[in-house]
MMTF fields as JSON, N, C-alpha, C and O atoms, coordinates in Angstrom:
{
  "mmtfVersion": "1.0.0",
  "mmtfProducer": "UNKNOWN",
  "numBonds": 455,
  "numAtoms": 456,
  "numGroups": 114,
  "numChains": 1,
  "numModels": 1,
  "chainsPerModel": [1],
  "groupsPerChain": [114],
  "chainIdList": ["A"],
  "bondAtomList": [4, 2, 8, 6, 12, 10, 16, 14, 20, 18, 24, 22, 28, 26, 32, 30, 36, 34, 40, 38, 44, 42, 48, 46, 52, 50, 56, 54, 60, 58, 64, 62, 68, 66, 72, 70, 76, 74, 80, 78, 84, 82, 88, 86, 92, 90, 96, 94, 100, 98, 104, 102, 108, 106, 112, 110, 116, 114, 120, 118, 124, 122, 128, 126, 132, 130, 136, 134, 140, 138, 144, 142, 148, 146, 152, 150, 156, 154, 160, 158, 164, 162, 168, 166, 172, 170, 176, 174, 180, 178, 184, 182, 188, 186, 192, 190, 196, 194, 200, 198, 204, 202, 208, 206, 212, 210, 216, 214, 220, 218, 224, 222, 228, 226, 232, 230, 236, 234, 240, 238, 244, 242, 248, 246, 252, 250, 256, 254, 260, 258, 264, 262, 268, 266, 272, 270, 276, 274, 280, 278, 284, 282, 288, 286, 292, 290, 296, 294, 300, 298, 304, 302, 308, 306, 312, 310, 316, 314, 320, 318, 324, 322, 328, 326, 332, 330, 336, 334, 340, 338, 344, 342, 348, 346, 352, 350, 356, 354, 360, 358, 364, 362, 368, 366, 372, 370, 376, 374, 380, 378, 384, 382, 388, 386, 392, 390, 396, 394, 400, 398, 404, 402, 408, 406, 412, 410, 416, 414, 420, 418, 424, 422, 428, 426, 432, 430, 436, 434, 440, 438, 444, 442, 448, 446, 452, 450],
  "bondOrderList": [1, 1, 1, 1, 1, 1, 1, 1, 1, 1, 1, 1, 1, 1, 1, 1, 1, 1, 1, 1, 1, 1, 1, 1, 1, 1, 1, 1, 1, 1, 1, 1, 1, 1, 1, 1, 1, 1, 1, 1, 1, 1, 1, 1, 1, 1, 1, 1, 1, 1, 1, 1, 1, 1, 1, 1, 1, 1, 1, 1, 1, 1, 1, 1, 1, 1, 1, 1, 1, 1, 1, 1, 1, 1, 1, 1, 1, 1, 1, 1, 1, 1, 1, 1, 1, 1, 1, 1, 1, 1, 1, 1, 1, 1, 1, 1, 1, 1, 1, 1, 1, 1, 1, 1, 1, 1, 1, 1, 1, 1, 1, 1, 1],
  "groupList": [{"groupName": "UNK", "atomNameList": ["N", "CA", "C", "O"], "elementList": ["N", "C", "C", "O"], "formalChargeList": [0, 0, 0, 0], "bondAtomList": [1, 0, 2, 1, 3, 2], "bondOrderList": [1, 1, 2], "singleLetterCode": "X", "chemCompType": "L-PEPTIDE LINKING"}],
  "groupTypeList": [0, 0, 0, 0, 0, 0, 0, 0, 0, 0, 0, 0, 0, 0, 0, 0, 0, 0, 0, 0, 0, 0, 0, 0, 0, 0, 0, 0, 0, 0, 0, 0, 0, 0, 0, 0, 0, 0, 0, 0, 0, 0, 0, 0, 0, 0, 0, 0, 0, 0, 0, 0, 0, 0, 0, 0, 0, 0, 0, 0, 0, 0, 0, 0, 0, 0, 0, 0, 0, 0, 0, 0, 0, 0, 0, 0, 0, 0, 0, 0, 0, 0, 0, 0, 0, 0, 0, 0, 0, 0, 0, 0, 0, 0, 0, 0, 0, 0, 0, 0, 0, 0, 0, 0, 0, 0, 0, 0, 0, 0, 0, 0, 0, 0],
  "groupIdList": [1, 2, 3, 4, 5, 6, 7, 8, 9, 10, 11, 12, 13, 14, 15, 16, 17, 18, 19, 20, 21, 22, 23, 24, 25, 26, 27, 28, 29, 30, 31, 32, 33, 34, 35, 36, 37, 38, 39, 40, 41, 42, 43, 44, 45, 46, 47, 48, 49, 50, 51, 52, 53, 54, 55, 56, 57, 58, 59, 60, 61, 62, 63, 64, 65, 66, 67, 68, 69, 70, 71, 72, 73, 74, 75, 76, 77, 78, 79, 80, 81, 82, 83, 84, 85, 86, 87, 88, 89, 90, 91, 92, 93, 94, 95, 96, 97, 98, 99, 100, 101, 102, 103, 104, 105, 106, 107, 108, 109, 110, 111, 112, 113, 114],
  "secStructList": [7, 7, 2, 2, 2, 2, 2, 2, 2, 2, 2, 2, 2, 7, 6, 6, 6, 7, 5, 7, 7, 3, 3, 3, 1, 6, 6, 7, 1, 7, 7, 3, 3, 7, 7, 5, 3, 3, 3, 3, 3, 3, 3, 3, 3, 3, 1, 1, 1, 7, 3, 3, 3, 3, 3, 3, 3, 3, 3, 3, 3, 3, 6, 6, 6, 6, 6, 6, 7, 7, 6, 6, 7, 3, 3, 3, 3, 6, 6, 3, 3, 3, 3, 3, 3, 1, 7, 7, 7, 7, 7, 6, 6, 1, 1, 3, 3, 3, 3, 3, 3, 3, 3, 7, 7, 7, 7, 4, 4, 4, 7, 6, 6, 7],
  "xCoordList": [2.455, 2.103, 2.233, 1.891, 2.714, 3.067, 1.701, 0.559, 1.916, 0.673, 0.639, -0.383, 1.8, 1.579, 1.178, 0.334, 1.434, 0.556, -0.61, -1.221, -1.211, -2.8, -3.427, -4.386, -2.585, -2.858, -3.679, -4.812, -2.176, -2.209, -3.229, -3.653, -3.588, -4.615, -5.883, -6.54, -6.488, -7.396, -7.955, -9.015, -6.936, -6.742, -6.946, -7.493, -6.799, -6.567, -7.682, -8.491, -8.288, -9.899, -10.895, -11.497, -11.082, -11.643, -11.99, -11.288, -13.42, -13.682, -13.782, -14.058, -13.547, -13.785, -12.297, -12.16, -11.481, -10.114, -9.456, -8.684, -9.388, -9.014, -9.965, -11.18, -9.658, -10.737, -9.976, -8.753, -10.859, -10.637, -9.796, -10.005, -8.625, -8.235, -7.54, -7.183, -7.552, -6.706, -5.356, -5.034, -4.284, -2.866, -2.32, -2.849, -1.626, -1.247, 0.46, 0.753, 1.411, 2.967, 3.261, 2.76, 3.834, 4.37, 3.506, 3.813, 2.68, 1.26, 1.131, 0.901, 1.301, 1.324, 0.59, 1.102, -0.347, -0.499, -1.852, -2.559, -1.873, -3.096, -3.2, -2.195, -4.688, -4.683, -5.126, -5.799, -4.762, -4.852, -5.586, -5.184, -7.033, -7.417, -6.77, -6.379, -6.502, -5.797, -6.792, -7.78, -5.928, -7.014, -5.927, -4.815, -6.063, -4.948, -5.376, -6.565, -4.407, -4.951, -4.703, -3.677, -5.416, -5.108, -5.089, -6.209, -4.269, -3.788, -3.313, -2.599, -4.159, -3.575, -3.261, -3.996, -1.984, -1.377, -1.12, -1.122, -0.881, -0.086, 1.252, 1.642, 1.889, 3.571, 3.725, 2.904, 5.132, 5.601, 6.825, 7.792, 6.416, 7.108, 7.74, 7.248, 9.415, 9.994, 9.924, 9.825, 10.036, 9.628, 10.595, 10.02, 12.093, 12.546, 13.062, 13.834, 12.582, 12.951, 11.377, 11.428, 10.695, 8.784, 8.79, 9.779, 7.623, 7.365, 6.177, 5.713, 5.313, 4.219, 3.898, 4.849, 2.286, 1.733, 0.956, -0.188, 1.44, 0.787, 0.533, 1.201, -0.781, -1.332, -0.666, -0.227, -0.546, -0.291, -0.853, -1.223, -0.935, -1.712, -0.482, 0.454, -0.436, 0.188, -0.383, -1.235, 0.079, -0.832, 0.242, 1.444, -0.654, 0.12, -1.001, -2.132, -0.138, -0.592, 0.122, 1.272, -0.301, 0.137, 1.856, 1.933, 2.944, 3.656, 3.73, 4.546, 2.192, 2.115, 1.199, 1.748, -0.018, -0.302, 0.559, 0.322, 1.725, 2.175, 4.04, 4.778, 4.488, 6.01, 6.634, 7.288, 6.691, 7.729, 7.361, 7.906, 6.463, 6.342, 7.197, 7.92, 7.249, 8.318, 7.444, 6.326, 8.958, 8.199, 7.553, 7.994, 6.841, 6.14, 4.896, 4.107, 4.682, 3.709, 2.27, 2.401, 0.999, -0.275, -0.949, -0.572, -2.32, -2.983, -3.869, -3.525, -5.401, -6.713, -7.826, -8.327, -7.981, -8.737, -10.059, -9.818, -11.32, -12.303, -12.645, -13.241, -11.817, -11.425, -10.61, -10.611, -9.792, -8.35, -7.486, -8.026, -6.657, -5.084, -4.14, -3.554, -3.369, -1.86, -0.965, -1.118, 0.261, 1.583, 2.373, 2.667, 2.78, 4.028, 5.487, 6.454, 5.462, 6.071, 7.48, 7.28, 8.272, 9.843, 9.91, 9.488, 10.682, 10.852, 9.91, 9.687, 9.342, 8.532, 9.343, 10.567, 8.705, 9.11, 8.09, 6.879, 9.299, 8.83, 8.577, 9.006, 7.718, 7.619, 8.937, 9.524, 9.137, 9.891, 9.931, 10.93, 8.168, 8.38, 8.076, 7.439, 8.424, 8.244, 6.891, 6.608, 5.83, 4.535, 3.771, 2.847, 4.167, 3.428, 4.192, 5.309, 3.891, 4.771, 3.801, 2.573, 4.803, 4.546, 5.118, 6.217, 3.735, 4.454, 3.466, 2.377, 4.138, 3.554, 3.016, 3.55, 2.312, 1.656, 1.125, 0.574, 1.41, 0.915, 0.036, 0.247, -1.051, -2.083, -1.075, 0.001, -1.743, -1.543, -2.028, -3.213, -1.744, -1.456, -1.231, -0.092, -1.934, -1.709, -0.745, -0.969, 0.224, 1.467, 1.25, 2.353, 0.376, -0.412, 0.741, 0.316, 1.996, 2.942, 2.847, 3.155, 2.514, 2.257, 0.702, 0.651, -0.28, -1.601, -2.204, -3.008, -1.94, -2.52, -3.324, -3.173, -4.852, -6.258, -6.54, -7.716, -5.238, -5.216, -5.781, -5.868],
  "yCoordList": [-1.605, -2.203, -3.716, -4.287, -4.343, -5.709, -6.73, -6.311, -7.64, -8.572, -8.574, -8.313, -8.882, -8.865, -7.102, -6.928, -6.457, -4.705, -5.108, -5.32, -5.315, -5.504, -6.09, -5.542, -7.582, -8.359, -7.576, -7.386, -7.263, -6.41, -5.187, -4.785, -4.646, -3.436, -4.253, -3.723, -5.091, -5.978, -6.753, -7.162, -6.664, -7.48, -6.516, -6.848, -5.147, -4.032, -3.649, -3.962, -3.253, -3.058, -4.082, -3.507, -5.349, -6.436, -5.669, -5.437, -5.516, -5.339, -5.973, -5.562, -7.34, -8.694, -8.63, -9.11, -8.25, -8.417, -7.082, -7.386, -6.041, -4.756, -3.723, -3.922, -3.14, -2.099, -0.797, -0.664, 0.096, 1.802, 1.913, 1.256, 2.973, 3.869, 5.297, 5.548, 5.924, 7.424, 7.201, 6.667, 7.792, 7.586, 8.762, 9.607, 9.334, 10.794, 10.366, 9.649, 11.085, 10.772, 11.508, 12.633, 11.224, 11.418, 11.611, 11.472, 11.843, 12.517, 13.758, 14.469, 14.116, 15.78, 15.987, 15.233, 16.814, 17.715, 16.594, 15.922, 16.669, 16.433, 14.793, 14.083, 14.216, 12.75, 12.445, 13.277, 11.267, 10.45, 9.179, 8.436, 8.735, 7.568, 6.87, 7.21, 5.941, 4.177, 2.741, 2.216, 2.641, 0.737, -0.034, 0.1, -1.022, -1.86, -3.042, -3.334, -3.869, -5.017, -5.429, -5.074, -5.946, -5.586, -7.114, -7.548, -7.776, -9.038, -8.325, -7.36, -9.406, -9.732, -10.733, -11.413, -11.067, -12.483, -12.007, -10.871, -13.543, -12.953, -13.817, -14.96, -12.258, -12.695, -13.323, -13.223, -14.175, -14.759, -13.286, -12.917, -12.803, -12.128, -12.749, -13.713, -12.146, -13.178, -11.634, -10.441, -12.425, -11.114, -12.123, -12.913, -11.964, -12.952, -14.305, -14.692, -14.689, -16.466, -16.077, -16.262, -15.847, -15.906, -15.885, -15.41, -16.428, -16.413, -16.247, -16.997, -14.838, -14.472, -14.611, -14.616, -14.78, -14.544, -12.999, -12.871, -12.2, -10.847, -10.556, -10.955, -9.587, -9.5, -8.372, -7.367, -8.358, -7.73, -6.916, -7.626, -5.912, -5.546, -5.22, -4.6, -5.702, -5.781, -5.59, -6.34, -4.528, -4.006, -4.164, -4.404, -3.948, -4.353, -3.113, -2.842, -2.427, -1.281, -0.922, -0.526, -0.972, -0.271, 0.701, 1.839, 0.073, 0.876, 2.365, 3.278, 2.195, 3.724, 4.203, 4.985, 3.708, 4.597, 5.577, 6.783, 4.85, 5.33, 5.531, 5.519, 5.671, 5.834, 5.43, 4.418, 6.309, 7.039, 6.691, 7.387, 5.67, 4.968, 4.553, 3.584, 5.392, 5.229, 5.409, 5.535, 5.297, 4.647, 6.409, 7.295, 6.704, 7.682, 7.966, 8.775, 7.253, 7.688, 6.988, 5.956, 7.532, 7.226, 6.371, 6.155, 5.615, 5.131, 5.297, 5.202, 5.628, 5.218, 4.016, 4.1, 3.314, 2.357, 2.118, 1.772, 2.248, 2.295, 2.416, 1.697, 3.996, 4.933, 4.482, 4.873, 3.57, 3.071, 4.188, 4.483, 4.78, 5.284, 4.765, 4.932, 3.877, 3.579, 4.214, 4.971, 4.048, 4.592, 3.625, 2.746, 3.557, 2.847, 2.184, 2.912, 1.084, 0.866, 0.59, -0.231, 0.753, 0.52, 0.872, 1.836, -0.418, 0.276, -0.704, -1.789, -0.365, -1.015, -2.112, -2.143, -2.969, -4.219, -4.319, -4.536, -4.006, -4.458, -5.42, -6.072, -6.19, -7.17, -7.328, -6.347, -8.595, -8.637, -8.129, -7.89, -7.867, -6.963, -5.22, -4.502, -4.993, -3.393, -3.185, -1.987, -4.021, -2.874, -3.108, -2.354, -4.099, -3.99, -3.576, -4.09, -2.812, -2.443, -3.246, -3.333, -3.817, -4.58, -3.892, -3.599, -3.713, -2.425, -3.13, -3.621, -3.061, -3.251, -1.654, -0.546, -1.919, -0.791, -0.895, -1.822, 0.074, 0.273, 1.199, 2.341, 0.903, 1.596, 3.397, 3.492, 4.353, 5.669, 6.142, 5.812, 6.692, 7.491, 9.137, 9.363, 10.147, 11.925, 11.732, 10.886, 12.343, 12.989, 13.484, 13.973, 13.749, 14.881, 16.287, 17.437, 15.992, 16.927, 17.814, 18.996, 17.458, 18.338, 18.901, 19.656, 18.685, 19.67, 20.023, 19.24, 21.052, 21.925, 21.246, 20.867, 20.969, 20.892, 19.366, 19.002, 18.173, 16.696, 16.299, 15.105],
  "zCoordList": [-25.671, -24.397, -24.528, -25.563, -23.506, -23.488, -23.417, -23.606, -23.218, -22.71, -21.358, -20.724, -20.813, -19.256, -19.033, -18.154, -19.381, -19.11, -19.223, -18.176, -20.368, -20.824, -19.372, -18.829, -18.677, -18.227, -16.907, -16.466, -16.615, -15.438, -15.409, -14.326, -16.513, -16.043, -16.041, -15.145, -16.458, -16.819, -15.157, -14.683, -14.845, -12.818, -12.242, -11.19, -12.305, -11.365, -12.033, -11.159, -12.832, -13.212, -12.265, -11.359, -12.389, -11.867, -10.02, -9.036, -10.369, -8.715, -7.849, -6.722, -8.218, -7.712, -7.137, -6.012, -7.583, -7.304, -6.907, -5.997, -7.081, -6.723, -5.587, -5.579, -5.084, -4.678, -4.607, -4.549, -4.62, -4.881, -3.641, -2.621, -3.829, -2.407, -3.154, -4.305, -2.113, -2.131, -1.718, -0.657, -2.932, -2.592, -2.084, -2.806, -1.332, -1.335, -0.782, 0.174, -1.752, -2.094, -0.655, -0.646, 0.37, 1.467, 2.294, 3.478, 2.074, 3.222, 3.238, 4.216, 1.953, 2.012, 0.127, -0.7, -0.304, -1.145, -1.607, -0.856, -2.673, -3.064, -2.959, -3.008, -2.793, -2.982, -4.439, -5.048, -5.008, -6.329, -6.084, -5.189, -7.077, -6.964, -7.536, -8.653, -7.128, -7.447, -7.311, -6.797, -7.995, -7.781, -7.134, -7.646, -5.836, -4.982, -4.92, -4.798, -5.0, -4.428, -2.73, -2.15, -2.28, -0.445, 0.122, 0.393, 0.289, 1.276, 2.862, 3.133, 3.807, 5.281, 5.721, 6.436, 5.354, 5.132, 6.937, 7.411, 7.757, 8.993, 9.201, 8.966, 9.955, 9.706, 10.988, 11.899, 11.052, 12.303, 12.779, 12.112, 13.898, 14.855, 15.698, 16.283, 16.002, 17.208, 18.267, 17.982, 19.629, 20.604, 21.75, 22.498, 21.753, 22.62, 22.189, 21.312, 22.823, 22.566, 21.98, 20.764, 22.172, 21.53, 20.054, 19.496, 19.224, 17.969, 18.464, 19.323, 17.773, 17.852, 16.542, 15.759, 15.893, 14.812, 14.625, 15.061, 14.158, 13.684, 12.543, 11.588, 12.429, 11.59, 10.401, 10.961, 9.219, 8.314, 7.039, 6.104, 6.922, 5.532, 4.66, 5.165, 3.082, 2.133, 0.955, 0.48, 0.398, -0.587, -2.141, -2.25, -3.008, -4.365, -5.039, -4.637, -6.332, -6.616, -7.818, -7.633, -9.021, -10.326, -10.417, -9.954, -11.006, -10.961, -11.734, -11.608, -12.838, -13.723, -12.15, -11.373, -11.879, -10.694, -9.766, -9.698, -8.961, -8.241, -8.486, -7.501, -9.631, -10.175, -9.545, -9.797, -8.068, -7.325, -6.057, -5.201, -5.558, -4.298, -3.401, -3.632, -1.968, -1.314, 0.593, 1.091, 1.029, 2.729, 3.12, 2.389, 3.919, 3.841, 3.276, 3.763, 2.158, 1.468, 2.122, 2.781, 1.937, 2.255, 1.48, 0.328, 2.151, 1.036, 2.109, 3.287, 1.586, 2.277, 1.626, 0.505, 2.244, 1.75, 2.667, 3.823, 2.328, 2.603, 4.152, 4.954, 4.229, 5.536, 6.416, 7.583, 5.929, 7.201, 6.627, 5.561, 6.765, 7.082, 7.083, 8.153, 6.068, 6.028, 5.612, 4.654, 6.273, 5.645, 5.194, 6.004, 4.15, 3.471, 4.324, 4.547, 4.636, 5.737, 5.158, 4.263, 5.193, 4.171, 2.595, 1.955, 2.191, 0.645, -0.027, 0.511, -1.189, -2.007, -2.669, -2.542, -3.34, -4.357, -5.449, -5.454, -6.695, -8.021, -8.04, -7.088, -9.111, -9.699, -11.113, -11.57, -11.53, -12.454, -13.652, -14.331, -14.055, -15.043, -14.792, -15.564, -14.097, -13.319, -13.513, -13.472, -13.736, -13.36, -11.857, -11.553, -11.012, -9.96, -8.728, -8.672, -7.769, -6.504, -5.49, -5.488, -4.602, -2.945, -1.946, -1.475, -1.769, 0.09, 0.927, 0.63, 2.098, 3.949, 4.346, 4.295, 4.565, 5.42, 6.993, 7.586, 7.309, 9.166, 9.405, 8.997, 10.072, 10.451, 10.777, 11.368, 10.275, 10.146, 11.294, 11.348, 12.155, 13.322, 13.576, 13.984, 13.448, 13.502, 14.504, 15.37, 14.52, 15.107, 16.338, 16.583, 17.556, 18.784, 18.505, 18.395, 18.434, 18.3, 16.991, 17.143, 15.893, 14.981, 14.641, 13.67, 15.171, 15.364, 16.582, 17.088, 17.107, 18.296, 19.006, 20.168, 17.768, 18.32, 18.451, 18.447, 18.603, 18.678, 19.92, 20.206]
}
């Protein structure tokens, strides 16, 4: 294990700096605890000739946690619902992934009793 590994699990331990969520790989089968780190930086949106400021959640998350992190996938964080909004980003030394997430939304079309 490297130093920057050590580093990195050492930051993602830190509760001061990480907090608990449930990962589940597409939104389907079982969920996995993870430790994330959670930024809401806000982005500039153009809407027109308009530049709006909107809000963003951006999460950063262990690449041994989650391998195979891709758009689809879930995270719950202290009962919000996100989905993985595009493709993830490594860090340079492959252990951290950067994903956007969007508030998670049930389908009305795929459960009856919605």
């Amino acid at each position: 294990m490297t130093g920057f590994a050590i580093a990195t699990d050492l930051l993602f331990a830190d509760p001061n700096l990480s907090t608990p969520a449930l990962y589940q790989q597409s939104g389907v089968g079982s969920e996995r605890e993870v430790r994330v780190m959670r930024r809401n930086p806000d982005r500039m949106v153009e809407f027109g000739a308009a530049q709006l400021v909107s809000d963003s959640v951006v999460l950063d998350v262990r690449v041994s946690d989650c391998p195979e992190l891709a758009a689809g996938d879930r995270f719950e964080i202290a009962g919000e619902i996100f989905t993985v909004q595009g493709a993830p980003q490594r860090d340079r030394e492959r252990l951290v992934w950067t994903v956007e997430l969007l508030p998670w939304w049930p389908d009305p079309h795929a459960d009856p009793d919605y």
